[in-house]
One Martini backbone bead per residue (centre of mass of N, CA, C, O) as a GRO file, in nm:
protein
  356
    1UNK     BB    1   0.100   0.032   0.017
    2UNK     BB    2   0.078   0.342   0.044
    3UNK     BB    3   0.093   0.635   0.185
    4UNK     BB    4  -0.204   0.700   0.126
    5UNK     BB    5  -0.373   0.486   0.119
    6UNK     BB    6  -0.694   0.477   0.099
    7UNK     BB    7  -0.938   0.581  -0.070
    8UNK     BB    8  -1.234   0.762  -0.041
    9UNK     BB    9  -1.210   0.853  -0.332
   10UNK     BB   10  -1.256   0.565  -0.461
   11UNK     BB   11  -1.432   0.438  -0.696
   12UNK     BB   12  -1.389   0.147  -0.599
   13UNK     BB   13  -1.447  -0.102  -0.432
   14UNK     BB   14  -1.407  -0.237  -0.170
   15UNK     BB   15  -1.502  -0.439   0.097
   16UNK     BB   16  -1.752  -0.678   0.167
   17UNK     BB   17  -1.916  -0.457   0.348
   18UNK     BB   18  -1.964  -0.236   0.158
   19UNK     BB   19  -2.107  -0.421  -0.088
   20UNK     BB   20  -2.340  -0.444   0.158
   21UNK     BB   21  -2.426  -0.165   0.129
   22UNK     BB   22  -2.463  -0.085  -0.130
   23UNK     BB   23  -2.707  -0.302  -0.151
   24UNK     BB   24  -2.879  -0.185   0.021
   25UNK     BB   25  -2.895   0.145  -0.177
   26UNK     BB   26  -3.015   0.069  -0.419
   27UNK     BB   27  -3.188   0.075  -0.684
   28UNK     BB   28  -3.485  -0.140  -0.808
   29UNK     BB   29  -3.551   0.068  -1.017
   30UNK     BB   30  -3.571   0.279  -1.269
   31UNK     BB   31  -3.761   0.511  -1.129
   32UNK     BB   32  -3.528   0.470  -0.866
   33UNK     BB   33  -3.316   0.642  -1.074
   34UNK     BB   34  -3.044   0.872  -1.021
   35UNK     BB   35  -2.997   1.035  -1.290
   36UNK     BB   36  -2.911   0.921  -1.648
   37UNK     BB   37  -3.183   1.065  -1.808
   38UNK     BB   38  -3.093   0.894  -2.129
   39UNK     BB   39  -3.075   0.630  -2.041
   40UNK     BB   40  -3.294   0.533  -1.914
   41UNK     BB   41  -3.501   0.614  -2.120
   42UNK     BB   42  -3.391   0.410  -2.347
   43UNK     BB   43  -3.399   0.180  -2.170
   44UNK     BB   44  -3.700   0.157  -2.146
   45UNK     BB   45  -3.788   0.127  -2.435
   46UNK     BB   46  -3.623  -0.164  -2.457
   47UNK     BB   47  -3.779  -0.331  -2.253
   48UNK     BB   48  -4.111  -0.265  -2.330
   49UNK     BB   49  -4.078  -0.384  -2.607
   50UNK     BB   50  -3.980  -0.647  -2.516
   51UNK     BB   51  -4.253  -0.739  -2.356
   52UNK     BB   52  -4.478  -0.672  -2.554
   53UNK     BB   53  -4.312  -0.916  -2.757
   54UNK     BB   54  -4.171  -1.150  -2.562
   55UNK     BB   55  -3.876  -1.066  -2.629
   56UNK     BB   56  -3.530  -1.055  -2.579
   57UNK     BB   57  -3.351  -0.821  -2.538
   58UNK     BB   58  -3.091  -0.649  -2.622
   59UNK     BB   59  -2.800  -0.602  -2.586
   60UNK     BB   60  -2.588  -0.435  -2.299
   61UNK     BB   61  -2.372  -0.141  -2.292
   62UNK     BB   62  -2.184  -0.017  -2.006
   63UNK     BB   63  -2.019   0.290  -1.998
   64UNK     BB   64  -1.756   0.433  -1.728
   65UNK     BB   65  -1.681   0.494  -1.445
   66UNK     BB   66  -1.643   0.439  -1.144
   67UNK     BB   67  -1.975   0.454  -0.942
   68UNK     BB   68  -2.238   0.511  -1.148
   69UNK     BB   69  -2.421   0.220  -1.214
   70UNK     BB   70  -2.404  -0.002  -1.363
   71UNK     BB   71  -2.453  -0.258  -1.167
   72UNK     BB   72  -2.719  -0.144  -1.102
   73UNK     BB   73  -2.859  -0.133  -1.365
   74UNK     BB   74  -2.845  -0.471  -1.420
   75UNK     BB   75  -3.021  -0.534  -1.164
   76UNK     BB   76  -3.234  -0.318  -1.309
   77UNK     BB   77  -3.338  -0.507  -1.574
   78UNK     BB   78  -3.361  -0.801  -1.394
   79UNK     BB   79  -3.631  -0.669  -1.261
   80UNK     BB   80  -3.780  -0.575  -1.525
   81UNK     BB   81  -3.818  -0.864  -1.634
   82UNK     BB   82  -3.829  -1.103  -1.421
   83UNK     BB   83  -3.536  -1.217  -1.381
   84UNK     BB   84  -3.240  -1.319  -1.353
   85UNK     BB   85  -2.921  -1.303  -1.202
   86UNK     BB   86  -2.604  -1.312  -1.340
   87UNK     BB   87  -2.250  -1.289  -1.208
   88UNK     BB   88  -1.942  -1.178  -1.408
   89UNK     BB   89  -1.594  -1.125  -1.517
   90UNK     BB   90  -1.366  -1.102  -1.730
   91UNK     BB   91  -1.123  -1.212  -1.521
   92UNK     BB   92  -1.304  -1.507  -1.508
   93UNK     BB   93  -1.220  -1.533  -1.762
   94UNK     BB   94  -0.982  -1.744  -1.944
   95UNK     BB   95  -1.149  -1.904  -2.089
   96UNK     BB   96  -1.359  -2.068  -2.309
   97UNK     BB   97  -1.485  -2.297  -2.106
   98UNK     BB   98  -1.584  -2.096  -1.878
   99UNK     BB   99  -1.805  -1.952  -2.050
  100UNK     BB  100  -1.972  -2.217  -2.140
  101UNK     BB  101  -2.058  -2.289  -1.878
  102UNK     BB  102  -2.255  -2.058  -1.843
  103UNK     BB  103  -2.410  -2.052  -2.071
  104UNK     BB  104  -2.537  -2.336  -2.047
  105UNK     BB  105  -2.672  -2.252  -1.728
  106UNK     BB  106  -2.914  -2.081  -1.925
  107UNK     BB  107  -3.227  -1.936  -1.886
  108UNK     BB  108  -3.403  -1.825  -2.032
  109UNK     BB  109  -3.395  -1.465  -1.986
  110UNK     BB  110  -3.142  -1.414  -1.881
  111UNK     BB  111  -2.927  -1.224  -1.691
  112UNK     BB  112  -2.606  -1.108  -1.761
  113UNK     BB  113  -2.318  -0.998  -1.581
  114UNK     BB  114  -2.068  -0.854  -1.696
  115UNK     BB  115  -1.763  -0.670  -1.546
  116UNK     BB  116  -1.508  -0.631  -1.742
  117UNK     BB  117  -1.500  -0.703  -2.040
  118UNK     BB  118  -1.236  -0.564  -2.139
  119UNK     BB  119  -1.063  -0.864  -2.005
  120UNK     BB  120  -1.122  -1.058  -2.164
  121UNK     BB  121  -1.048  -1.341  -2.312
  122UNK     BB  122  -0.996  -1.400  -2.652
  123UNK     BB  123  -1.133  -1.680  -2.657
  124UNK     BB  124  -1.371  -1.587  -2.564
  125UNK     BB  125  -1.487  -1.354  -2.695
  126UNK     BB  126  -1.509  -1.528  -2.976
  127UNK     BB  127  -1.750  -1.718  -2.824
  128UNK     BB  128  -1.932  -1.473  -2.802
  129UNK     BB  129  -2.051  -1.386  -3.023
  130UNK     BB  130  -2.217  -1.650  -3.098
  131UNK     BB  131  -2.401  -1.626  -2.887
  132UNK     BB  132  -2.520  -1.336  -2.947
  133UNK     BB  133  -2.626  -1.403  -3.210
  134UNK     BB  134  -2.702  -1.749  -3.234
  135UNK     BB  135  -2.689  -1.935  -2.925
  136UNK     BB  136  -2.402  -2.028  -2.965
  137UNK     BB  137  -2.168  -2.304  -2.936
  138UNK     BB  138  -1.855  -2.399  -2.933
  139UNK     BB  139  -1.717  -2.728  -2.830
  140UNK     BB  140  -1.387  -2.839  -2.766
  141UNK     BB  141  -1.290  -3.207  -2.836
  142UNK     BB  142  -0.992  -3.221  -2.791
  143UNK     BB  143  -0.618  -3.258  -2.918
  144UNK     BB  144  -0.575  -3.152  -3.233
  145UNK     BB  145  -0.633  -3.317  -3.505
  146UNK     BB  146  -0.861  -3.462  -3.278
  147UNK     BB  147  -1.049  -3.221  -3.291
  148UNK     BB  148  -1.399  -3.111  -3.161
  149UNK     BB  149  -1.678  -2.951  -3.284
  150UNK     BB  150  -1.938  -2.853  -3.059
  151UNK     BB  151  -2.200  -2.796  -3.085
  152UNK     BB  152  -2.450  -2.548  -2.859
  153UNK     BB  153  -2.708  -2.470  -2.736
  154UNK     BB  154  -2.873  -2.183  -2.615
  155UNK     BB  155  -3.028  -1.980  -2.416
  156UNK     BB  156  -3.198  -1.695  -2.461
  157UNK     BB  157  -3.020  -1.365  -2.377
  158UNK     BB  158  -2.908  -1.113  -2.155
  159UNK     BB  159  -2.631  -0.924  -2.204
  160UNK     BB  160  -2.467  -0.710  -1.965
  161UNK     BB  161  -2.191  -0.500  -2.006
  162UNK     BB  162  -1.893  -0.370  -1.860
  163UNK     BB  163  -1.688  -0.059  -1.865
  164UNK     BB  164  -1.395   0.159  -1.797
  165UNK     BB  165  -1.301   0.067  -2.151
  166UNK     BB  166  -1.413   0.100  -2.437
  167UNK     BB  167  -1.155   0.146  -2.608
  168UNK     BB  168  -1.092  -0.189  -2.555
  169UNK     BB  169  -1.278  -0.279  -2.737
  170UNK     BB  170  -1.396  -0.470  -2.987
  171UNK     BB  171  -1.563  -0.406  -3.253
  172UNK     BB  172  -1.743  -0.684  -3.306
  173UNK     BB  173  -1.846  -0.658  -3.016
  174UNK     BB  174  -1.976  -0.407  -2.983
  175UNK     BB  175  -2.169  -0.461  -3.244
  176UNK     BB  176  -2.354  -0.678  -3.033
  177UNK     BB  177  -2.503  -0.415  -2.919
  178UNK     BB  178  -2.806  -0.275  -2.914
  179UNK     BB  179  -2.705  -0.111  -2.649
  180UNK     BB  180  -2.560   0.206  -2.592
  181UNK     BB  181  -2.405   0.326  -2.226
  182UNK     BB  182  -2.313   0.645  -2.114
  183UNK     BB  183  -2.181   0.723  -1.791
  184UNK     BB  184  -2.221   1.033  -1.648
  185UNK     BB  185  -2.145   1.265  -1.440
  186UNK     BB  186  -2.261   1.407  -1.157
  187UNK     BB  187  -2.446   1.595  -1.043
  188UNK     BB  188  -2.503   1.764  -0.736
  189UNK     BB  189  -2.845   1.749  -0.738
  190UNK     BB  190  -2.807   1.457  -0.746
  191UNK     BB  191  -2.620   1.354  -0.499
  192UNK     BB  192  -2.856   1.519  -0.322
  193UNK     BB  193  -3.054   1.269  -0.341
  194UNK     BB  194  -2.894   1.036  -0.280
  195UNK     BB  195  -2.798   1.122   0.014
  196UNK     BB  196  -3.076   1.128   0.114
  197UNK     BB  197  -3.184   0.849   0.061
  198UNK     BB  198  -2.949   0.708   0.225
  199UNK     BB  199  -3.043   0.841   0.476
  200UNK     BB  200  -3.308   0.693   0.517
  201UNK     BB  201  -3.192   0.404   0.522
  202UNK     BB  202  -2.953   0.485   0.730
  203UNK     BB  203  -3.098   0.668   0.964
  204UNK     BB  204  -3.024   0.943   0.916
  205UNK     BB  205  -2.938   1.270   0.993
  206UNK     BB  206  -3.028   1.529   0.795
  207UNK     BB  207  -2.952   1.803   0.619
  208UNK     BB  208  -2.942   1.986   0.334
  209UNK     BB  209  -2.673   2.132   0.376
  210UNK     BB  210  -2.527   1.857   0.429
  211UNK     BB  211  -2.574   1.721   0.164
  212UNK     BB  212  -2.465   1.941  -0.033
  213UNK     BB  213  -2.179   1.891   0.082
  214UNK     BB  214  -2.138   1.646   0.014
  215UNK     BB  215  -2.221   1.610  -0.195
  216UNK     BB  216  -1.940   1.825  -0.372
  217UNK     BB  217  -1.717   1.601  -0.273
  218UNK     BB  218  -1.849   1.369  -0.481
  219UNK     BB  219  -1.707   1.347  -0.801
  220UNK     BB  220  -1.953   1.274  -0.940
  221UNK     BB  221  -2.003   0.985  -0.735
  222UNK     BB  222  -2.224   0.747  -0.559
  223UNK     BB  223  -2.013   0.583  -0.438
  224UNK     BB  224  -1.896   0.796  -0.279
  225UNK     BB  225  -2.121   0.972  -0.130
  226UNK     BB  226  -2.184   0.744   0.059
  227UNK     BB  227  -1.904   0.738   0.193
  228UNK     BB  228  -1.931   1.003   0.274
  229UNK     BB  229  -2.154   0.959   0.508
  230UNK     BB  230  -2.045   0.781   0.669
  231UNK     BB  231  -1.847   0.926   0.804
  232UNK     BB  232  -2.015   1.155   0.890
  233UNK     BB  233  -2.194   0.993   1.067
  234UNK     BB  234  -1.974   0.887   1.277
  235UNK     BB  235  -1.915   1.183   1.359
  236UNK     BB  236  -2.184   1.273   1.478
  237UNK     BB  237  -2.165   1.040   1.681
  238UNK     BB  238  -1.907   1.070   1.839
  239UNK     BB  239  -1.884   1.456   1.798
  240UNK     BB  240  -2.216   1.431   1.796
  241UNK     BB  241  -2.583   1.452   1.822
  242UNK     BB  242  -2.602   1.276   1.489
  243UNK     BB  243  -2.611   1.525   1.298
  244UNK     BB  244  -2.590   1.632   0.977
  245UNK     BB  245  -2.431   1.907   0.913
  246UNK     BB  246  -2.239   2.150   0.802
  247UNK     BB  247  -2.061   2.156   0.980
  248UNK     BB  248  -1.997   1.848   1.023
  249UNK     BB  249  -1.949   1.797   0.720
  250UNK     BB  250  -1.675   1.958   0.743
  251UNK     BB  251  -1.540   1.885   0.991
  252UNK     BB  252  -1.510   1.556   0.884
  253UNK     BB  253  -1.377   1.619   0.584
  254UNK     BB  254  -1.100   1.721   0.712
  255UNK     BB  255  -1.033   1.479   0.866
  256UNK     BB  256  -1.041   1.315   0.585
  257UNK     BB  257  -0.904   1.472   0.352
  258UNK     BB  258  -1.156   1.660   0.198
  259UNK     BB  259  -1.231   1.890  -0.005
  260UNK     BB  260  -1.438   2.113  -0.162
  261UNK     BB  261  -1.324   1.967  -0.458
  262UNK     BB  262  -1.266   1.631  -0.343
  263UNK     BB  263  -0.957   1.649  -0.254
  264UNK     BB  264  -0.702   1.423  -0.194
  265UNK     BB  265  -0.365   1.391  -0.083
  266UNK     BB  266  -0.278   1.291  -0.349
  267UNK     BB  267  -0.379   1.491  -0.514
  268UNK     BB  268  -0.216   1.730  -0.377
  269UNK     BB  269   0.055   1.574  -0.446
  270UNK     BB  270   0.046   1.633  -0.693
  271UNK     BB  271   0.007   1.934  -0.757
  272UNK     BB  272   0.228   2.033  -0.556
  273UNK     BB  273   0.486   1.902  -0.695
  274UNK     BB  274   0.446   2.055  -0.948
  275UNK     BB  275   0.442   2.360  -0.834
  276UNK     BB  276   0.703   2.335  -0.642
  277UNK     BB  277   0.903   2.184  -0.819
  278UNK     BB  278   0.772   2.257  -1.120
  279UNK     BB  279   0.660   2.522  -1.209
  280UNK     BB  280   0.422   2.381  -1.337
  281UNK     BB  281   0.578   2.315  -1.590
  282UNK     BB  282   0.658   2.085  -1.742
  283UNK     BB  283   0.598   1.705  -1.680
  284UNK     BB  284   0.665   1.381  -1.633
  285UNK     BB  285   0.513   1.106  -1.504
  286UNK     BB  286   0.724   0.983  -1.382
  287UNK     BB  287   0.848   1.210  -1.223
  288UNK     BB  288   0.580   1.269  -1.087
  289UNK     BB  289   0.555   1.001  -0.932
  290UNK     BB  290   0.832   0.991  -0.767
  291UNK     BB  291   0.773   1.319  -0.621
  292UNK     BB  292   0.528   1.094  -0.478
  293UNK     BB  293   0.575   0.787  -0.426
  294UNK     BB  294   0.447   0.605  -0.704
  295UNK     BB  295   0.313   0.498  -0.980
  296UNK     BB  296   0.223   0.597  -1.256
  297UNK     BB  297  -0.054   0.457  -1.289
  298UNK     BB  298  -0.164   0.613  -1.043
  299UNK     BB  299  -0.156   0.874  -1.157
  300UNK     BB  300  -0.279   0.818  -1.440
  301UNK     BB  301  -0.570   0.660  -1.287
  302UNK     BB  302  -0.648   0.795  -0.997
  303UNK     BB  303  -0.575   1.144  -1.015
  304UNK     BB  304  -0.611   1.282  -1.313
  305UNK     BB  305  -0.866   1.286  -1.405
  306UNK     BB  306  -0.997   1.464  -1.188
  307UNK     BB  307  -0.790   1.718  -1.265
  308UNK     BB  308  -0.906   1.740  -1.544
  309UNK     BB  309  -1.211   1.790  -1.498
  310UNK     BB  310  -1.107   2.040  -1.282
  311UNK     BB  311  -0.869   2.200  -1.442
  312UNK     BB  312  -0.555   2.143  -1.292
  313UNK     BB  313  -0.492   1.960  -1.556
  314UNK     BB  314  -0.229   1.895  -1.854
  315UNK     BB  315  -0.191   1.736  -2.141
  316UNK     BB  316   0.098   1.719  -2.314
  317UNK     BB  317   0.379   1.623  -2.486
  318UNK     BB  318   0.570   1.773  -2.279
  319UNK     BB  319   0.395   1.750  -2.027
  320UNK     BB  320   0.289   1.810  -1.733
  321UNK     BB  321   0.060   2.157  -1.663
  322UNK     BB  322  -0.073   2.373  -1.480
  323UNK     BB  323  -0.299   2.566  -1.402
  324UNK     BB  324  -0.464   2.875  -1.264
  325UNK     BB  325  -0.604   2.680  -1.064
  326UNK     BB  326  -0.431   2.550  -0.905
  327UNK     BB  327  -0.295   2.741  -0.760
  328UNK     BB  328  -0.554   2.898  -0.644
  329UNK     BB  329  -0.601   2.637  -0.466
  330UNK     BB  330  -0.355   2.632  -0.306
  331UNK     BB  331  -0.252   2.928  -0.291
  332UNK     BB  332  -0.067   3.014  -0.518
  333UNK     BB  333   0.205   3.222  -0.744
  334UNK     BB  334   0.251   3.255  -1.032
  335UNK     BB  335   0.516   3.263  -1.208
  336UNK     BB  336   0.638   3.447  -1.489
  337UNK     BB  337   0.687   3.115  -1.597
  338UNK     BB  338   0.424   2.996  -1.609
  339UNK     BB  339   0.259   2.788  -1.777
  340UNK     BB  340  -0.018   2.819  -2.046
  341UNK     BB  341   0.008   3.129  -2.140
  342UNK     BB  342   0.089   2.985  -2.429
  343UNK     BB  343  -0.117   2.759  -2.495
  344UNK     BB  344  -0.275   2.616  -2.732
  345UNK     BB  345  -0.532   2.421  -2.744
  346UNK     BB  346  -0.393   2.177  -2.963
  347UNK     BB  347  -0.169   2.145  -2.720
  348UNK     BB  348  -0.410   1.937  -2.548
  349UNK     BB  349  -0.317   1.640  -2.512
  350UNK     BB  350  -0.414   1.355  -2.369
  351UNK     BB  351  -0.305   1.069  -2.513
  352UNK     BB  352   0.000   1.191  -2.519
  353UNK     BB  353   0.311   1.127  -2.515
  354UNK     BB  354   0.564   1.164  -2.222
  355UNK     BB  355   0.818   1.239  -2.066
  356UNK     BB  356   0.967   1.045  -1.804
   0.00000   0.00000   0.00000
């Protein structure tokens, strides 16, 4: 574990308590589902077309950040279908075998629930195909010249898949979905019914304004927003009394070193390191990644995305950037050699590769 530990606004789930209390505050039907009302509208349209002709929905791909609803939607798809779901994930599937058993004990109607689909083996991926249109698979038996494709009928089913890396689906894959929904992040008075809904399920008392508070802080993710909802009730618990208000909410929160705008200590040693070391850049990856004590990839896959969203940091090909909003949240003063004060849109490429 790094020295940030754990981290509060982590968008992945983290320990099965936690997946047990997230499962318990889920909601149940499409209609008590909140945010995402051009997916939610849509995939409404797509289920009850397919109820009034009786025949199975078109397979759902749903793509997004962690923590946005995915698999929340794939549970209400199977209940609203009134049909059972099978849950597994890519990394689940190794082999082609894998799949094919999967397949294989799915009745009619059944909604499969793939969970980081562009994980899966390629093999199994391709044994996909032919399921997904066909509702056929071939199963090999045998190895080398005297191996045998025996085909296998499969019932009818609904697979709905998810993926945080939507761009790393195999084109042929992509096509064979129906139904494609991008989750996009929360706005703050959306997080802020979904935090008021968590606390009547966990019996919080809050008022409008701690309400308020927490969304404003939960990164547009509705898995953050429970996340910090629990803590700041266990402070209202054991340092107030049990109400959380602006105050406890407030103060709750600098304890847990979440700020204003969402940002915990890695945020911030991120941040801090490129503007107090590198006067604000340009700087690359690695040396970055090094100036904070994490490996590249932490950084670039845990802290960047949310600090480029909210304007704070700038990918270029000469490497990463801080804006003037950077500074300003940090409260620092950009020397008169602060960069990007000349640089022009079109060099702010955020896939281009930077230097180590």
């Amino acid at each position: 574990m790094s020295e940030f530990g754990e981290r509060l606004v982590g968008g992945g789930a983290e320990g099965p308590e936690e997946q047990v209390i997230e499962a318990a505050l889920r909601p149940k039907r499409l209609d008590d589902f909140v945010g995402q009302e051009r997916v939610r509208e849509q995939l409404s349209l797509v289920l009850r077309s397919a109820l009034r002709r009786g025949r199975t929905p078109d397979h759902v791909l749903l793509s997004g950040g962690p923590g946005l609803g995915k698999t929340t939607l794939a549970m209400i798809i199977a209940a609203e279908l009134g049909q059972p779901l099978r849950i597994t994930s890519g990394p689940a599937i190794e082999r082609a075998g894998d799949l094919a058993a999967v397949l294989s004990t799915l009745a009619e109607g059944e909604v499969l629930f793939l969970d980081e689909i562009h994980r899966m083996a390629r093999p199994a991926e391709e044994m996909l195909y032919m399921a997904m249109e066909d509702f056929r698979v071939d199963v090999v038996v045998g190895k080398g010249p005297g191996a045998t494709a025996i085909p296998l009928d499969i019932a009818p089913f609904t697979l709905v898949g998810a993926t945080t890396r939507a761009g790393m689906l195999p084109g042929p894959l992509r096509d064979r979905f129906g139904f494609t929904g991008h989750m996009d992040f929360y706005v703050p008075a959306e997080l802020e019914v979904i935090v008021q809904r968590s606390a009547r399920l966990l019996e919080v008392e809050i008022t409008d304004e701690g309400a308020a508070e927490v969304a404003s802080r939960s990164r547009g993710t509705p898995r953050i927003a429970n996340r910090l909802l629990r803590r700041v009730r266990d402070y209202a618990e054991v340092r107030g009394d049990g109400t959380v208000t602006l105050e406890t909410a407030r103060a709750a929160l600098a304890l847990y070193e979440v700020d204003e705008r969402g940002l915990d200590r890695l945020d911030r040693a991120v941040l801090g390191s490129l503007l107090r070391k590198f006067g604000g850049g340009p700087v690359g990856l690695s040396t970055l990644a090094v100036s904070v004590g994490e490996e590249p990839e932490t950084v670039e896959v845990v802290a960047e995305p949310f600090l480029v969203r909210q304007g704070f940091l700038a990918r270029t090909p000469r490497g990463r950037i801080a804006t003037p909003a950077a500074w300003a949240h940090l409260g620092l003063t950009p020397p008169p050699t602060a960069p990007l004060a000349g640089v022009a849109l079109f060099d702010l490429d955020e896939t281009a590769d930077e230097p180590g």
